[in-house]
LOMIDO-424375 format. One record per residue: residue in one letter; x, y, z of N, C-alpha, C, O in turn. Coordinates in steps of 0.2 Angstrom, whole numbers, plus 2048, in hexadecimal, padded with zeros to 3 digits. Layout:
REM LOMIDO-424375
 rest  nX  nY  nZ caX caY caZ  cX  cY  cZ  oX  oY  oZ
    a   X   Y   Z   X   Y   Z   X   Y   Z   X   Y   Z
...
***
This chain:
REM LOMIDO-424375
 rest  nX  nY  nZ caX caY caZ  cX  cY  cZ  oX  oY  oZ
    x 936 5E1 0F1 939 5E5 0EB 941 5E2 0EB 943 5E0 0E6
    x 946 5E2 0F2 94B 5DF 0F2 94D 5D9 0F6 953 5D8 0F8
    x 948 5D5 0F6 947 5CF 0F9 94B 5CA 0F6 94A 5C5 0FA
    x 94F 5CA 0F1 953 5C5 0ED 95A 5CB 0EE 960 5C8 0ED
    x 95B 5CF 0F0 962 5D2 0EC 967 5CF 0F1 96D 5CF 0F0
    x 966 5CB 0F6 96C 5CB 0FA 96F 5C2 0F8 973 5BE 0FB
    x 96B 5C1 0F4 96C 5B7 0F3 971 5B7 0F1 972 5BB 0EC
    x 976 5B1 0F4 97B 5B1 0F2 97E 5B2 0EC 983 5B5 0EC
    x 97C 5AF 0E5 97F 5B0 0DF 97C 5B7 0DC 97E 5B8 0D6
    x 977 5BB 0DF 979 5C1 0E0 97E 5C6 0E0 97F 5CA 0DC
    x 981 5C5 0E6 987 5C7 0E9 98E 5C4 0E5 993 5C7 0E4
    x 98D 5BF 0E4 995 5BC 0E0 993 5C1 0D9 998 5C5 0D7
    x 98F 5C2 0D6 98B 5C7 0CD 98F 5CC 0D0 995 5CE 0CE
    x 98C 5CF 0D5 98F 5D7 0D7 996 5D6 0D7 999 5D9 0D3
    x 998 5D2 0DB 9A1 5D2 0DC 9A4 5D2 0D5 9A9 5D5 0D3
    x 9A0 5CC 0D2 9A5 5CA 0CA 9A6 5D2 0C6 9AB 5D3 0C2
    x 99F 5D7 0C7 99C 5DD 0C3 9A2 5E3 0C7 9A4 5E8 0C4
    x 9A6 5E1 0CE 9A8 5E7 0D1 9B0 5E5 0CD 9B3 5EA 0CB
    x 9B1 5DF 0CC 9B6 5DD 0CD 9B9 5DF 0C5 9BF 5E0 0C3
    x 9B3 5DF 0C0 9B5 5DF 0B9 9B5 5E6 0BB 9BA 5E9 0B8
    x 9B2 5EA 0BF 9B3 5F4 0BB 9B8 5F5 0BF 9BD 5F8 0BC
    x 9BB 5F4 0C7 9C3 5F6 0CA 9C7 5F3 0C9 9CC 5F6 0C8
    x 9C7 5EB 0C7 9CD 5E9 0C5 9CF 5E7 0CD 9CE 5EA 0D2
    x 9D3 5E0 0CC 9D5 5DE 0D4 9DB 5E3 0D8 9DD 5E2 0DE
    x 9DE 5E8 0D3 9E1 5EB 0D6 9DF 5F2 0DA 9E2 5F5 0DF
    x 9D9 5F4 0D7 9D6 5F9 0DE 9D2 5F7 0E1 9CD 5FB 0E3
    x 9D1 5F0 0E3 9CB 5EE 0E9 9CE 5F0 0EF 9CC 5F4 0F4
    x 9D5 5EC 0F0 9D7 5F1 0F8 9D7 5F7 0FB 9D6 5F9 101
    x 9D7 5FC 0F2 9D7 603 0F3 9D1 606 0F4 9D2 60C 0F6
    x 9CB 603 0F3 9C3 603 0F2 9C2 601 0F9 9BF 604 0FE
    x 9C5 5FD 0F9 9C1 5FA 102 9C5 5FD 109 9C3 5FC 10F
    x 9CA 600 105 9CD 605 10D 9CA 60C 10E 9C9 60F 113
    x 9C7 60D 105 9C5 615 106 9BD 613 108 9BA 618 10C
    x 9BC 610 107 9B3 60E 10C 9B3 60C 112 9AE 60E 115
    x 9B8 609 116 9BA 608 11B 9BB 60F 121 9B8 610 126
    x 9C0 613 11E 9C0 619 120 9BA 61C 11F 9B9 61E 125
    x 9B6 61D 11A 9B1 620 11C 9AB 61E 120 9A7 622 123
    x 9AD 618 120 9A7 615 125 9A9 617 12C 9A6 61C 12F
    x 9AF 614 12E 9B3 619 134 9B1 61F 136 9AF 61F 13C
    x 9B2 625 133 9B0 62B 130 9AA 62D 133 9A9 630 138
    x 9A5 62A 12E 9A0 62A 130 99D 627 139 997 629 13B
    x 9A0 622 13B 99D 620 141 9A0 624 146 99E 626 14B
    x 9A8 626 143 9A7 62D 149 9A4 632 14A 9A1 634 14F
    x 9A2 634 143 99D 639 144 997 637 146 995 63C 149
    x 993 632 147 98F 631 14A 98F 631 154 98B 634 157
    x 994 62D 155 998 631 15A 997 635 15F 993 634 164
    x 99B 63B 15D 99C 641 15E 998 645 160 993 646 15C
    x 998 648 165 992 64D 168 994 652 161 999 654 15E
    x 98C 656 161 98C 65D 15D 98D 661 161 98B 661 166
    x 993 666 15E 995 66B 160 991 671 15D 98D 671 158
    x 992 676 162 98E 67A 165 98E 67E 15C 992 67C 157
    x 988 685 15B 98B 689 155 98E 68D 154 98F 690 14F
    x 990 690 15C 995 694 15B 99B 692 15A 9A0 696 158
    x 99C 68C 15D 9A2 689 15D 9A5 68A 156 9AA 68D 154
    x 9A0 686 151 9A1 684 149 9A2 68A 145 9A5 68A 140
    x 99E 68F 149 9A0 695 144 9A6 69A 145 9A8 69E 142
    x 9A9 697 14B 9B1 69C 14B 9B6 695 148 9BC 695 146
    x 9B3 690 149 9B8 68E 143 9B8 68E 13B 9BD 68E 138
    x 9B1 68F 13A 9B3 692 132 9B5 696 12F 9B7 696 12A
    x 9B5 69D 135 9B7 6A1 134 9C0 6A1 132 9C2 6A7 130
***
């Protein structure tokens, strides 16, 4: 089913498609905020799970 999507003039289509909807002035701002999230996310993966009592006196 996705046996072609990663060929290269694949990849330049999508970039030329990202490039026409952000415009080149929000790709740094696009690719720090996914960067962060990736980050984000790999701490959270990470981090031990805290207990539920713990979680629950802090929502409170």
């Amino acid at each position: 089913m996705f046996e072609g999507l990663f060929q290269p003039t694949h990849l330049i289509i999508i970039l030329v498609i990202v490039l026409i909807i952000f415009g080149p002035g929000k790709l740094p701002e696009l690719g720090g905020s996914i960067g962060k999230a990736i980050r984000g996310f790999k701490k959270a993966m990470n981090e031990p799970e805290k207990p539920e009592e713990e979680t629950k006196k802090i929502e409170k």
